[in-house]
matplotlib code that plots the C-alpha trace (Angstrom):
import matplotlib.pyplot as plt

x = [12.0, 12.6, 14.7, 18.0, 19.3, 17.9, 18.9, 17.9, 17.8, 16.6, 12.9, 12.7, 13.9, 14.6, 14.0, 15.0, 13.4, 13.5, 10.2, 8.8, 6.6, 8.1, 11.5, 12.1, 9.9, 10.4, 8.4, 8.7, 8.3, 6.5, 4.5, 3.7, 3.6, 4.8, 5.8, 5.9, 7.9, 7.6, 10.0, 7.9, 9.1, 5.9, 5.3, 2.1, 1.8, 0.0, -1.0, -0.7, -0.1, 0.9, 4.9, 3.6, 2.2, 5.5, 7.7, 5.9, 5.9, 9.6, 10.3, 7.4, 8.3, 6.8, 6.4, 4.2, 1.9, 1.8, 1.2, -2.2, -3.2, -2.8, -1.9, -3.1, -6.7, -6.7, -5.3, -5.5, -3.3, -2.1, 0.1, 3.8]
y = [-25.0, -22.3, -18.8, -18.5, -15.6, -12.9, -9.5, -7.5, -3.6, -1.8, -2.8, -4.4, -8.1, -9.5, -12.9, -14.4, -17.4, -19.9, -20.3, -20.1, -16.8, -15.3, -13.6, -12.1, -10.8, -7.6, -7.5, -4.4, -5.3, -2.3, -1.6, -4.9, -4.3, -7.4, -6.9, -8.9, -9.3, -11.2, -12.8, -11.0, -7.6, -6.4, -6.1, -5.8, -4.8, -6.5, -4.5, -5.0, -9.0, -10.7, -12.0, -15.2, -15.8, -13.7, -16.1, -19.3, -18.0, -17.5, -21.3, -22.9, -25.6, -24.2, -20.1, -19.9, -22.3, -20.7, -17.3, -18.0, -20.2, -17.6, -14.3, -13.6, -12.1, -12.2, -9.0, -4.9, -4.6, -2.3, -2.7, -1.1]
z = [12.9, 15.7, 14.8, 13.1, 15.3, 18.1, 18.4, 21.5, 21.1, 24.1, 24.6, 21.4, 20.2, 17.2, 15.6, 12.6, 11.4, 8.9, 7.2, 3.7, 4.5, 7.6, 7.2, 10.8, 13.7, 16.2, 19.0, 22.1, 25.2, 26.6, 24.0, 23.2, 19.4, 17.1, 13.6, 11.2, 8.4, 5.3, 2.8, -0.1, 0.9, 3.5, 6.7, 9.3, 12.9, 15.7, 18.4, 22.2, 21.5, 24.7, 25.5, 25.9, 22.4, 21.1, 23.2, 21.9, 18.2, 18.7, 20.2, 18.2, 15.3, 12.9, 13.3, 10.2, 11.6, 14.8, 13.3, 10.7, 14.4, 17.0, 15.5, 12.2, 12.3, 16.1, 17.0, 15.7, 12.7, 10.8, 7.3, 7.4]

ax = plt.figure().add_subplot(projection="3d")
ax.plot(x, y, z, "-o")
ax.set_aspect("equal")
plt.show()
């Protein structure tokens, strides 16, 4: 799997993906705050997570995998 569609909006991007879990994905590029959203209606943010672990979320096969692997639990978080 990799994302359906990307919007970019200033400093911020966009992802869609297709996934059972994940619905789409915003990550700012200065900030370096990733949220996620999920397809049961919540959302959490992941503070100062680095592009390179956004950018290989984004291209990875499976982004649920990728997420409970590398991002969930591994950086401050805060529900939205």
């Amino acid at each position: 799997m990799s994302f359906k569609k990307r919007e970019i909006n200033g400093d911020e991007i966009k992802i869609y993906v297709e996934s059972s879990n994940i619905d789409n994905a915003v990550y700012n590029i200065k900030t370096k705050d990733l949220k996620i959203y999920f397809t049961k209606g919540y959302g959490y943010l992941y503070k100062d997570v680095p592009h390179k672990i956004f950018t290989r979320f984004k291209i990875s096969e499976s982004q649920g995998k990728y997420f409970h692997k590398e991002i969930n639990n591994k950086f401050e978080t805060e529900k939205l």
